[in-house]
N, C-alpha and C positions, 0 to 999 in steps of 0.2 A: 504494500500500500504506500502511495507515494504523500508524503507529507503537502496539505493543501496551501497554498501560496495566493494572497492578497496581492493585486496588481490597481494601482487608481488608473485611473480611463487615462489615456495619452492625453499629449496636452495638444490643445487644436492651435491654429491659428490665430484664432481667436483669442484664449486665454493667455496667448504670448503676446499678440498685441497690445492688450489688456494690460499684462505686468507692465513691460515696455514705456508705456504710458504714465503709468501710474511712477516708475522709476524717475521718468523724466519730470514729472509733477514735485518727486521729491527731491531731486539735486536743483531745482530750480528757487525752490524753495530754501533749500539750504545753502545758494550762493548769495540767493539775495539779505539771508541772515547775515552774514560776514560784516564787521563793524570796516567800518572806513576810516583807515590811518591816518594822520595827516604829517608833513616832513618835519615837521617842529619834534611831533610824538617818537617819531624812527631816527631822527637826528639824537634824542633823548637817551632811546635805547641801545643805541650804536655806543653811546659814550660811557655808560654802567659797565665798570666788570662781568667778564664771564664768570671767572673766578675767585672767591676772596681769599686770599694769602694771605692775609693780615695778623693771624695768627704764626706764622712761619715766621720768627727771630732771625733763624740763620740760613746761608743754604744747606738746603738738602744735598748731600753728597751721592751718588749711585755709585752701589757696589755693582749689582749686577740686574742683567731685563734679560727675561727668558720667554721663548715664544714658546707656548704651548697647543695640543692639536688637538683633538678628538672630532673624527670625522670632518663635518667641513664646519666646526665650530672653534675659532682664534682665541687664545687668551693671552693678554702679556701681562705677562711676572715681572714687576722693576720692584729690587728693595736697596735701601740705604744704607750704606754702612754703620747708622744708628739701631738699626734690626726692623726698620718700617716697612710694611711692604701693601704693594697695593697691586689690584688685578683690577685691567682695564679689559674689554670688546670691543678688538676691531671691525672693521667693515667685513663679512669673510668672502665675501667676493672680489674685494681689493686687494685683501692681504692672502688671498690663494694664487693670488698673480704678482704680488709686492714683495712677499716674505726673502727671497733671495734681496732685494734692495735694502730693506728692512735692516735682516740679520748684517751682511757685508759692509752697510753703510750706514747706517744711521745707529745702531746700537752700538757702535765701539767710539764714536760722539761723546755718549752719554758718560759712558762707563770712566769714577774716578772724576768725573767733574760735579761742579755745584749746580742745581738750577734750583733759584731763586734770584729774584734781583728787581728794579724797579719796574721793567720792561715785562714783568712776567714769563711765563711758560714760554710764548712766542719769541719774547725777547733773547730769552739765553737762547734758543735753538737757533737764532739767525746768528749770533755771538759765535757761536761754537761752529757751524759750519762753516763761518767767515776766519774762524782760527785752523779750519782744514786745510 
């Protein structure tokens, strides 16, 4: 005896045009919720820190940044030579194409230097490439 199997009616033309519809009803809906910036507000926001350092005294030294893999998911391992360590996410479609640029170039940068300084993150990374 064959186990009995519930199938709902195919969907017609109809009930696709229907969705269809009804989709475009609702992203239209939801572009015109979108609040309206003005350059004052995004000039504002451009000038805020991403990130606040302002607790960070000294610079941070790196001891070592390890790239980590499991399947097609990235993680980098960077810790300090004060025992701090942090795990970031990269892009892993960028860094399954990067990770040789990554390891080769950009990690031995870091490695033994300070990042912290008034320029921020950004700041010491142009510093330090510009000492390459």
């Amino acid at each position: 005896m064959q186990p009995s199997t519930t199938f709902s009616s195919p969907a017609t033309r109809r009930t696709f045009l229907q969705t269809l519809a009804c989709a475009g009803l609702a992203w239209g809906v939801r572009a015109d919720a979108a609040p309206v910036v003005g350059a004052e507000e995004l000039a504002r926001v451009l000038d805020r820190p991403v990130l606040d350092v302002s607790f960070v005294k000294r610079p941070v030294k790196i001891a070592s940044v390890e790239l980590l893999r499991a399947g097609r998911v990235y993680l980098v391992r960077t810790r300090s030579t004060d025992g701090v360590e942090a795990v970031t996410v990269p892009n892993p479609a960028r860094m399954a194409l990067m990770y040789p640029l990554f390891l080769k170039q950009i990690v031995p940068v870091f490695i033994g230097k300070g990042v912290q300084g008034q320029y921020g993150f950004a700041g010491n990374l142009c510093d330090l490439v510009a000492e390459m």
